[in-house]
C-alpha positions in Angstrom: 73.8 125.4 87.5 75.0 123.0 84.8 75.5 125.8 82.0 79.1 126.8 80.2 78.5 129.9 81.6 82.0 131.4 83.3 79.7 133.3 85.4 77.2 133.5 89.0 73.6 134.3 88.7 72.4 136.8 91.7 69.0 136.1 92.9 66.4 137.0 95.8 65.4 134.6 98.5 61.6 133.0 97.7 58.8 135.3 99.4 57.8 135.0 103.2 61.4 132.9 103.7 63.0 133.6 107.0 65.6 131.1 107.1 69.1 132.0 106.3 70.3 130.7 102.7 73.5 128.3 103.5 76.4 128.4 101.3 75.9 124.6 99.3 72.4 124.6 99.3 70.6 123.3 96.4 67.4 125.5 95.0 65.4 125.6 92.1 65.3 129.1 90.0 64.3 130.4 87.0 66.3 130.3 84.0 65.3 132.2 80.9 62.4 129.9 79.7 63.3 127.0 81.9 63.6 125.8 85.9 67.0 124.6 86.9 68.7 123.2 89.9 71.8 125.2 91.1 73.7 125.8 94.3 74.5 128.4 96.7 77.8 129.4 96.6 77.8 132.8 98.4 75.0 134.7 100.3 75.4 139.1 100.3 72.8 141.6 101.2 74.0 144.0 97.9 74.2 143.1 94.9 75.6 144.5 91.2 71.9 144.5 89.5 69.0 146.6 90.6 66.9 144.5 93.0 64.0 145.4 90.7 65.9 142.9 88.3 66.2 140.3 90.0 63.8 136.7 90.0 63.6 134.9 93.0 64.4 131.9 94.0 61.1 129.2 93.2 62.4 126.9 96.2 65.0 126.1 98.7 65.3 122.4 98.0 68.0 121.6 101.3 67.3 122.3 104.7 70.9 122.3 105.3 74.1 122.5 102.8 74.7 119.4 100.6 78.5 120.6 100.8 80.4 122.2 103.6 82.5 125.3 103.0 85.9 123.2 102.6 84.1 121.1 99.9 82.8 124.5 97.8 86.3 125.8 98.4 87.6 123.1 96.7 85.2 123.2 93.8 85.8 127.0 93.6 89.5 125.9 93.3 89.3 124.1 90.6 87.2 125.8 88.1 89.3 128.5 88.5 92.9 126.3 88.1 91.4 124.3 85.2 89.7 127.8 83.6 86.2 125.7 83.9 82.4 126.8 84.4 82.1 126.6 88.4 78.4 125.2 87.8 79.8 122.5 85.7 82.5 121.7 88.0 79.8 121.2 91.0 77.5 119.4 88.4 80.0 116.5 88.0 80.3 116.0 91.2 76.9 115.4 92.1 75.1 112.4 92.0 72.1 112.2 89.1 69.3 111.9 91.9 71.0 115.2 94.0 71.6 116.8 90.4 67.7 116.5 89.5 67.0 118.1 92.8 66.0 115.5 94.4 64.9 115.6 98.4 67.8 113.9 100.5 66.3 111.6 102.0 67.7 108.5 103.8 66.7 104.7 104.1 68.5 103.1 106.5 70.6 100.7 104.2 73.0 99.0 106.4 70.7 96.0 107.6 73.1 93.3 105.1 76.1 95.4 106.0 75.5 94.8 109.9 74.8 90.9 109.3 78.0 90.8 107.6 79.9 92.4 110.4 78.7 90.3 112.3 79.0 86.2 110.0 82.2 87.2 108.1 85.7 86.1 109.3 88.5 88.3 109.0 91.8 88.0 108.2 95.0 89.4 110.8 97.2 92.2 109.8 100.4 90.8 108.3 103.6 90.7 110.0 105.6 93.6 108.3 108.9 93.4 107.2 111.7 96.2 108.3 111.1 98.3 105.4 107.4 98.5 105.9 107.3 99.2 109.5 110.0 102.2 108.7 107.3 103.6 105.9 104.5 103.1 108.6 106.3 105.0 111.3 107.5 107.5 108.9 104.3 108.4 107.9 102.3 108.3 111.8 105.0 110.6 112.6 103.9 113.4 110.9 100.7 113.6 113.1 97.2 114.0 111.5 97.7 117.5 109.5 98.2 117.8 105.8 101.6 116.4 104.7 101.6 114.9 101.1 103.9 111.2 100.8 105.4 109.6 97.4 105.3 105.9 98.5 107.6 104.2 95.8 107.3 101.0 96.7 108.6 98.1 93.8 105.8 96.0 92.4 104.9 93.0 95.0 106.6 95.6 97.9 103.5 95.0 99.9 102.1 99.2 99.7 98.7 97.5 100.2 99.7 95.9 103.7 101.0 99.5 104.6 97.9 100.7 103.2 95.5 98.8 105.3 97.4 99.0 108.5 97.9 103.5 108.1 93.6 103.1 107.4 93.1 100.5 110.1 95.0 103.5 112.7 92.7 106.2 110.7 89.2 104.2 111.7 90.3 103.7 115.4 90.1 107.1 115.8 86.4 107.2 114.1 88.0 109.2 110.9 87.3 108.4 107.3 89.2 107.1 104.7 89.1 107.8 100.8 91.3 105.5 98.6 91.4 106.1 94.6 92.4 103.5 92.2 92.4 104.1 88.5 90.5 101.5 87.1 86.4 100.0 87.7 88.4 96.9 87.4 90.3 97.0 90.6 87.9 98.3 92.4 86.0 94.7 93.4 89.5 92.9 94.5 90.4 95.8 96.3 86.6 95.9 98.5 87.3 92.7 98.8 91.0 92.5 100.5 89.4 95.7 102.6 86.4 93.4 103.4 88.6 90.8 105.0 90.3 92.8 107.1 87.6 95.3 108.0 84.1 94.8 110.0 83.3 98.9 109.4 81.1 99.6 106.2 83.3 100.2 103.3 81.4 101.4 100.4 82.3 101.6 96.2 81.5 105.0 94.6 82.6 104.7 90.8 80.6 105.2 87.2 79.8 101.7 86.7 77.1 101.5 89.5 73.7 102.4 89.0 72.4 105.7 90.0 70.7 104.3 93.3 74.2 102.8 93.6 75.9 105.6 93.7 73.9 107.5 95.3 73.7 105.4 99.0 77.3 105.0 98.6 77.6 109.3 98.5 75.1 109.9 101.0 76.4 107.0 103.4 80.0 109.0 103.1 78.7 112.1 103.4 76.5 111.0 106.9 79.7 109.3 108.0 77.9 105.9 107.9 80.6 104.7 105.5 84.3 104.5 106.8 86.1 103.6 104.2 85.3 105.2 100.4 86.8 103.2 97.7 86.5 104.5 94.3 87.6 106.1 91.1 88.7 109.3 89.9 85.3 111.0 90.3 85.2 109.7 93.9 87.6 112.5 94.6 84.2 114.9 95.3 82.7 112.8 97.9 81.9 114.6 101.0 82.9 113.5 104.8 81.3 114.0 107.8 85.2 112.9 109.5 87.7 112.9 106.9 91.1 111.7 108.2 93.7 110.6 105.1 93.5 110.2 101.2 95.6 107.6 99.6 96.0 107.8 95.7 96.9 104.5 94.7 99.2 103.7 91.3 99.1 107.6 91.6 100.7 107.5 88.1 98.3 106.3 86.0 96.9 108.5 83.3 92.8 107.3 84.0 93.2 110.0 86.9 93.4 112.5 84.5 89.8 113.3 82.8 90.0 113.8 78.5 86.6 115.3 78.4 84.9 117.8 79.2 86.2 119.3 83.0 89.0 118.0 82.7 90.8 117.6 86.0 93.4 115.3 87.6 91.8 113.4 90.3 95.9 113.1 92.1 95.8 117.0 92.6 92.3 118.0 93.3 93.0 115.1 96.4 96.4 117.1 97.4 94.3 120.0 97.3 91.7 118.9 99.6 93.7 117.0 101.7 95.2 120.2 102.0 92.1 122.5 102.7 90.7 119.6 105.6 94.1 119.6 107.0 94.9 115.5 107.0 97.9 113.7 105.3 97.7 112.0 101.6 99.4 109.0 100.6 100.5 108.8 96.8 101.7 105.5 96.0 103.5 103.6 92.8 106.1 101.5 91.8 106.5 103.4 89.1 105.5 107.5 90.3 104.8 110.4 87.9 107.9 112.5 87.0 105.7 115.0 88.6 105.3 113.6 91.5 108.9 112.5 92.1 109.9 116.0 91.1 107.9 117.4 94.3 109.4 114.6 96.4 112.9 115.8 95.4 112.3 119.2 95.6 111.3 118.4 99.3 107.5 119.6 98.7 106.5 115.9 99.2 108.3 113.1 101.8 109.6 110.3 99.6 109.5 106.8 101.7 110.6 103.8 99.9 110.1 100.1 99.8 112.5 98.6 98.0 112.1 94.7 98.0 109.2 92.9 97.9 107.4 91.0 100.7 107.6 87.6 101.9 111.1 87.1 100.6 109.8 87.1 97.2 112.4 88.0 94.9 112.2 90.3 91.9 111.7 88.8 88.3 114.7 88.7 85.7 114.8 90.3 82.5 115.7 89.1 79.2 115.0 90.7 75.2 114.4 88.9 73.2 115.9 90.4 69.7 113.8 89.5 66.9 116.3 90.8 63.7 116.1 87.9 61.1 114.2 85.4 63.2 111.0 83.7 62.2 107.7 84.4 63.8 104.2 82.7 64.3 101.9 84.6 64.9 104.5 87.1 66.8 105.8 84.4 69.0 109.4 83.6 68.6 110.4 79.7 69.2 111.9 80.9 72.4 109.2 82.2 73.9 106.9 79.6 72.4 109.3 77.1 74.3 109.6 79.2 77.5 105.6 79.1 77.7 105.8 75.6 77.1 108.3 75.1 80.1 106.6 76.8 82.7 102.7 75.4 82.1 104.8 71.6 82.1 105.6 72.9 85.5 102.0 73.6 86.7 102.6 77.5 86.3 100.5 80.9 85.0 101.9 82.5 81.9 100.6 85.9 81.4 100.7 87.2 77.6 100.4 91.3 77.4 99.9 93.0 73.9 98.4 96.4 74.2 96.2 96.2 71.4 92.6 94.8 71.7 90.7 93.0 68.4 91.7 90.0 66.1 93.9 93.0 63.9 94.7 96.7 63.5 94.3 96.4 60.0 93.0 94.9 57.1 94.8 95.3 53.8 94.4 94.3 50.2 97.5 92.4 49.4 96.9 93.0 45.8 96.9 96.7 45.5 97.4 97.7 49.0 93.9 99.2 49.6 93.3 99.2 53.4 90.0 99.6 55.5 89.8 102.7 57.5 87.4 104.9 59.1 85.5 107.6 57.1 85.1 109.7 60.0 88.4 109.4 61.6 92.4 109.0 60.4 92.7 105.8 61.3 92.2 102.2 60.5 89.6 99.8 61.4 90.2 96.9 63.6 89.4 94.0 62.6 87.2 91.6 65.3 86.3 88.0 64.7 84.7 87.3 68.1 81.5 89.7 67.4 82.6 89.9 63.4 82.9 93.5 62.4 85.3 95.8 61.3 85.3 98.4 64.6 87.1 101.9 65.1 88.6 102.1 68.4 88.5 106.1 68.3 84.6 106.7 67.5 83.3 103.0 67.8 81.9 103.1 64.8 81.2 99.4 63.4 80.9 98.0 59.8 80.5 94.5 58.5 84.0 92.4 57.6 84.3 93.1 53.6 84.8 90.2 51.8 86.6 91.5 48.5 88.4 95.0 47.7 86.2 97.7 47.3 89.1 98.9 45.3 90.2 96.1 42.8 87.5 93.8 43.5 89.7 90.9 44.6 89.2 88.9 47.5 92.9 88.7 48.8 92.2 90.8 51.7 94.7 89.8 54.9 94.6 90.8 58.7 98.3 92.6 59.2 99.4 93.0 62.6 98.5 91.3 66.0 95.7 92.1 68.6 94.5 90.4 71.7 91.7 88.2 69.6 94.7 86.8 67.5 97.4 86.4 70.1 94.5 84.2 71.9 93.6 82.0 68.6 97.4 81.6 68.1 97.8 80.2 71.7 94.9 77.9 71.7 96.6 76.2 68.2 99.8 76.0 69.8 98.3 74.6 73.5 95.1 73.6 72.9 94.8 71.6 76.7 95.8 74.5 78.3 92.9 77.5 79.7 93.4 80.6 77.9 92.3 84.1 79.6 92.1 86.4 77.6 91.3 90.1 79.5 90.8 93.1 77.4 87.4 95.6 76.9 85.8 93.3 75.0 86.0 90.6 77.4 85.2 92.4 80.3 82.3 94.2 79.1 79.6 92.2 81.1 79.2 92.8 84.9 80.8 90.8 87.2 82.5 89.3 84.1 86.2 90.3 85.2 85.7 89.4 89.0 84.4 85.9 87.6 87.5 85.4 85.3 89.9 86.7 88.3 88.5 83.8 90.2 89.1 81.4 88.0 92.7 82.3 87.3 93.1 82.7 91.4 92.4 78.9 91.4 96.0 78.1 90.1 96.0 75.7 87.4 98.4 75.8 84.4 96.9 79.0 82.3 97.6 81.6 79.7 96.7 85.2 80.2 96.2 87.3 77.6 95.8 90.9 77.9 96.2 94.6 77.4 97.2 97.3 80.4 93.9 95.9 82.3 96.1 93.1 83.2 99.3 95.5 84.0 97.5 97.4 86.9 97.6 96.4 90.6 96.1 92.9 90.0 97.8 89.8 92.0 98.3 86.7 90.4 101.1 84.2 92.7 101.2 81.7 90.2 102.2 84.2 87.2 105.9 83.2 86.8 106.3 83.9 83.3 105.6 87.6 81.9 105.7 88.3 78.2 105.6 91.0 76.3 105.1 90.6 72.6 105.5 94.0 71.4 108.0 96.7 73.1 108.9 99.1 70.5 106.3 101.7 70.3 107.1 103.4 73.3 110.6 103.8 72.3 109.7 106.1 69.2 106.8 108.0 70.6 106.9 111.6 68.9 105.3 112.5 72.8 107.7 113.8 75.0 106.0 111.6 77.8 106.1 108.7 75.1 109.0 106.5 77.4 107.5 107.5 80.4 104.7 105.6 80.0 106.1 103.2 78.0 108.8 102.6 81.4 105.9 102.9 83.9 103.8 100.2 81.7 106.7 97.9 81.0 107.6 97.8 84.4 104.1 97.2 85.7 103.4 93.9 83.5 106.5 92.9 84.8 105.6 93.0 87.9 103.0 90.7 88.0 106.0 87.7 87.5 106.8 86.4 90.4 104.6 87.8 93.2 104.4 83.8 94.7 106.9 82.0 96.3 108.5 81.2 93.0 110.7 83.2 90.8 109.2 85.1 88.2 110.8 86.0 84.7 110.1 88.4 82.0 110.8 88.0 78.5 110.5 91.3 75.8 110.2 90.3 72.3 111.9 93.8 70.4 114.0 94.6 67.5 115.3 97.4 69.2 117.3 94.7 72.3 120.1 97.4 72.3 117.9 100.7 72.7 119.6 102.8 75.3 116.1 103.3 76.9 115.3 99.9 77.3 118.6 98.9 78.4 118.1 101.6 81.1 115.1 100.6 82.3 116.2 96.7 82.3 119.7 96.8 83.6 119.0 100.0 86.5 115.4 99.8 87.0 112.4 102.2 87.3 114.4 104.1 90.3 117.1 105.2 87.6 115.5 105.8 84.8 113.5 107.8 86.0 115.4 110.1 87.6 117.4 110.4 83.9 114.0 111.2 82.5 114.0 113.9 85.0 117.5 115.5 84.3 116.5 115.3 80.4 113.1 117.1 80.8 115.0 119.8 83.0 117.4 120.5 80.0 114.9 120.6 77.8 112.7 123.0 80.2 109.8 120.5 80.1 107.1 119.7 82.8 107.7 119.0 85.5 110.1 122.4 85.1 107.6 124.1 83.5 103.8 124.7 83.2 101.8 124.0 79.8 98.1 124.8 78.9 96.8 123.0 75.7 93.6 125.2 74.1 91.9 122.2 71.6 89.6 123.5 68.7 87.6 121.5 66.6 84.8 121.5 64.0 83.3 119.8 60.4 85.0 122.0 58.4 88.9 121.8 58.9 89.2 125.6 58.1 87.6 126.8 61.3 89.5 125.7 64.4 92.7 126.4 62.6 91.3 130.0 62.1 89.9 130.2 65.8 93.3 129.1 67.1 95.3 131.3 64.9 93.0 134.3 66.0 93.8 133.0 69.6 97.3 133.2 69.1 97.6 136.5 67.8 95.2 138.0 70.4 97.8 136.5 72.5 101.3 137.8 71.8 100.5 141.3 73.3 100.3 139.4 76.7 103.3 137.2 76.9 105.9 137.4 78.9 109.6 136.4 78.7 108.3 133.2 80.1 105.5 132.1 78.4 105.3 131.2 74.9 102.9 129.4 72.5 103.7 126.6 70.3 101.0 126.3 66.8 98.4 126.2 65.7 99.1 122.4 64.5 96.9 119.5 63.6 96.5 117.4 66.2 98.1 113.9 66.2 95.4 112.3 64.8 93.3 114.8 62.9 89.9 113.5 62.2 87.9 111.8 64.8 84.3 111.5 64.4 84.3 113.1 61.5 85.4 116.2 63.5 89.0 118.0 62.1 91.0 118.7 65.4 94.1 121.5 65.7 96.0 122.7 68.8 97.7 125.4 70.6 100.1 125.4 73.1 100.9 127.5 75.9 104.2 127.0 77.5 105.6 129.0 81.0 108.1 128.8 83.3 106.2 130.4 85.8 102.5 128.9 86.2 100.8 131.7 88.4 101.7 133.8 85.2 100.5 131.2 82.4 96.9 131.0 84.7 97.3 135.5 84.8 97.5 135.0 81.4 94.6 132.8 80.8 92.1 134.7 83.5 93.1 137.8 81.1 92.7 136.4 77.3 89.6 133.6 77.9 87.2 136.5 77.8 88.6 137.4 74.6 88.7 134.1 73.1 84.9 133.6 74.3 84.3 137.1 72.2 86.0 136.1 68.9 83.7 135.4 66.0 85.1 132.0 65.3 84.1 130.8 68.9 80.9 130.0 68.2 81.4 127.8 64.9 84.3 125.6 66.9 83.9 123.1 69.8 87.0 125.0 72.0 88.7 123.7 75.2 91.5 124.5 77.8 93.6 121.5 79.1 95.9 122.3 82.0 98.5 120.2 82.4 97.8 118.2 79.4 99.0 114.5 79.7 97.2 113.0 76.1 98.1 114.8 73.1 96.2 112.7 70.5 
């Protein structure tokens, strides 16, 4: 049932029933005052509680299980890794028609499908180059049991080729496929590439379709009607009738890790299950996790590499640009403003990538330095000119632009800094005959709005790209040959200790969109910072290196991957509270530790106030992680009994990856 209850409810079959009750059944009960749907997850003759105490069952709802008994041991798995209300876990993994108890009933929806198999013209495998066919064999080798594989393959390496050709081996022996990507917005290029290779029905399970949507794509999986499952990080919990490989793709990328609520990594919940149904799992990036590469090391993964791209396209160049003492407009230096020019004068793409959406991150009084910020968070409004409004990007709150200083009435109020809005503006001055993309959230907000713009870009005229990491992840443009990046200096001073990480893995991903064509691709880096050891690393060696340094650094420091963290987030109106709840939690704590584990706080969090909520942290550190989750099994109940619980929104985050 979908309650924050860390508990099962025992109840007694409905009267006259003779069936037997099936493990992953769904059936209505009674719940104090109300009905809810919940699930089966275990069927005993005895029972803790008097019989006389307990309510039956009002109806069986499925004549057999909505989940098989791998599927529930999965679910069981992972509310009790990520300390989470099982019910809860089950509930977001269910469709909103199966959740509101709906019958399961099945129209037969594959009449446009079958027409298609039968009109469309598909496209022949691609000739693969040495270093593919090895990774291909490598991976067939290993049979058709579990056995997890770090692909690291360099952008433009052609994983998707390798990809398409381990599924097309997968579907001639009538198994199933799931592939995860980490965005919506890849998802309708990537149908598409499997569309033209593929006459079997490939379907899209993510949270941008409509409830009927999603809930033919689920039920075609689960009949085995659908062979291919393409999808997002919730698509992780659809169920197979013939599952046969996994493949995690850009298996990196933070958007597999849910921030709210259950919050799970999509990457190992698939290892898991791969694991439980016995079939390999593909992870794949040109720029993997450290934790990942750590397991690949260690031996607990394969590592197969592909380390030059396809069709003899050759890997872009890097220069900084160092911006000490020279002017700017607008950001853009003169060289780069003259190496955009060059390239569109030769019919070429020039893609543009600042990681910050809006016209401005803030809007200042230049008078007496008054800025506009959020009352509900600690953080500055954005300033938009496309839909006018000043806009918080934490809570979305909205305001109209001011026009003078609240605080010394004058009207000198100035936009400081650059966003995607301005960068765009600025490029239309500078070319005004040239198409400018610009693809951020704001942009891409309508449906079908980014596959439109895609399409237009594919069509290879002299353009301008402008956008934030949407444009950095898996997306193809051959007639990119000019990257630029405007503003490479935050990652390098993050206070995280995952800050140059992800500043290496999104660097290097932007990057590789230069070049993927049959001309040469070039990335220019705008920084004050040209001689930063880190970004000389990651320039001069490449991903391959630097991340393996990253990797001797965090084992000095005894950071994951070598160790195992738990991050317990408290938060409430009054700022007194969670820091009180989390200092209680600490000191009902100490009497548990081992020598291994150790807390760090209670601290504010990085950003204090969001939505008008005040926000503080605890850390639990361990060298060992079976005893950091002993630990937690032990103390939760005891945090759930505190008197402080119940005046503070509280959560557990294992493996924490966003701090803020």
């Amino acid at each position: 049932m979908n309650t924050p209850l860390r508990r099962s409810f025992d109840y007694l079959p409905p009267e006259n029933f003779k069936s037997e009750l099936s493990e992953g059944s769904r059936v209505k009960v009674p719940f104090g005052k109300r009905e809810l749907v919940g699930l089966i997850i275990d069927a005993s003759a005895e029972s803790e509680f008097a019989i006389a105490d307990l309510k039956r069952i009002i109806e069986v709802i499925d004549q057999e299980p909505v989940f098989d008994p791998a599927m529930m041991k999965l679910f069981k798995w992972a509310a009790a890794y990520y300390h989470y209300p099982l019910g809860q876990v089950i509930y977001n993994a269910l469709p909103t028609r199966i959740r509101q108890g709906k019958a399961l009933t099945f129209k037969n929806n594959d009449a446009d499908g079958e027409q298609q198999k039968i009109t469309k013209e598909l496209k022949p495998q691609l000739r693969l180059n040495k270093e593919q066919k090895q990774v291909k064999t490598s991976i067939l080798k290993k049979g058709n049991n579990f056995h997890c594989f770090l692909l690291e393959g360099v952008t433009g390496s052609g994983k998707t080729e390798v990809y398409l050709q381990l599924i097309a081996e997968k579907i001639q022996a009538g198994l199933q496929v799931i592939m995860l990507v980490p965005e919506i917005s890849l998802t309708p290029q990537t149908i598409q590439n499997f569309q033209n290779r593929f006459t079997e029905k490939i379907v899209a399970i993510h949270s941008g379709l409509t409830d009927k949507q999603r809930f033919i794509a689920w039920a075609d999986a689960r009949l085995g009607k659908a062979d291919i499952i393409i999808g997002t990080r919730s698509a992780i919990f659809t169920p197979l009738l013939r599952p046969g490989l996994i493949i995690i793709d850009e298996e990196h990328d933070a958007s597999y890790k849910q921030q709210e609520g259950f919050r799970y990594s999509a990457r190992d919940l698939a290892i898991y299950r791969a694991q439980l149904f016995d079939i390999p799992i593909i992870l794949g990036s040109a720029t993997p996790s450290l934790e990942s590469l750590h397991n690949a090391l260690s031996k607990r993964y394969s590592l197969v590499t592909l380390e030059q791209r396809a069709a003899d396209a050759n890997k872009p160049t890097f220069t900084c640009i160092d911006l000490k003492g020279k002017p700017l407009s607008e950001g853009f230096s003169e060289q780069l403003l003259s190496a955009i020019k060059s390239r569109l004068q030769q019919n070429k793409q020039v893609l543009i990538f600042l990681n910050r959406r809006g016209y401005a991150p803030l809007l200042q009084c230049h008078d007496c330095g008054w800025t506009a910020t959020c009352p509900r968070c600690d953080t500055s409004y954005t300033l938009h000119r496309s839909s006018p409004e000043l806009r918080c990007h934490r809570c979305e709150s909205q305001r109209k632009i001011i026009l003078s200083c609240p605080s010394c009435q004058n009207n000198n109020l100035l936009p400081i800094g650059l966003g995607t809005e301005r960068t765009e503006a600025k490029l239309q001055e500078a070319f005004p005959d040239t198409p400018i993309f610009r693809i951020d959230r704001d942009t891409t907000r309508n449906r079908g709005k980014l596959e439109d713009t895609i399409a237009e870009i594919n069509k290879g005229q002299a353009a301008i790209l402008v956008g934030t990491q949407m444009l950095a992840k898996g997306h193809h443009f051959p007639e990119v040959t000019l990257v630029a990046v405007l503003e490479a200096d935050a990652g390098l001073f993050s206070s995280d200790f995952r800050g140059q990480e992800f500043m290496g893995q999104l660097l290097i991903q932007v990057a590789g969109r230069s070049g993927r064509g049959k001309d040469a691709g070039e990335v220019l880096i705008q920084t004050h910072n040209s001689t930063h050891p880190t970004l000389r690393s990651l320039i001069n060696d490449g991903y391959k290196n630097f991340s393996r340094t990253l990797l001797e650094q965090r084992n000095m420091a005894n950071l994951p991957p070598y160790s195992y963290q738990a991050l317990i987030r408290a938060e409430a109106s009054n700022a007194s509270l969670p820091m009180s709840f989390l200092q209680n939690v600490k000191d009902t704590s100490k009497q548990k530790l081992t020598n291994t584990t150790f807390t760090l706080g209670p601290f504010p969090a990085p950003m204090e106030k969001r939505a008008g909520r005040f926000r503080f942290q605890l850390l639990f550190q361990s060298s060992n992680r079976a005893e950091l989750h002993t630990l937690l099994n032990h103390l939760i109940p005891v945090y759930e009994s505190l008197p402080q619980s119940r005046k503070v929104r509280w959560s557990i985050d294992i493996d924490p990856l966003d701090f803020s």
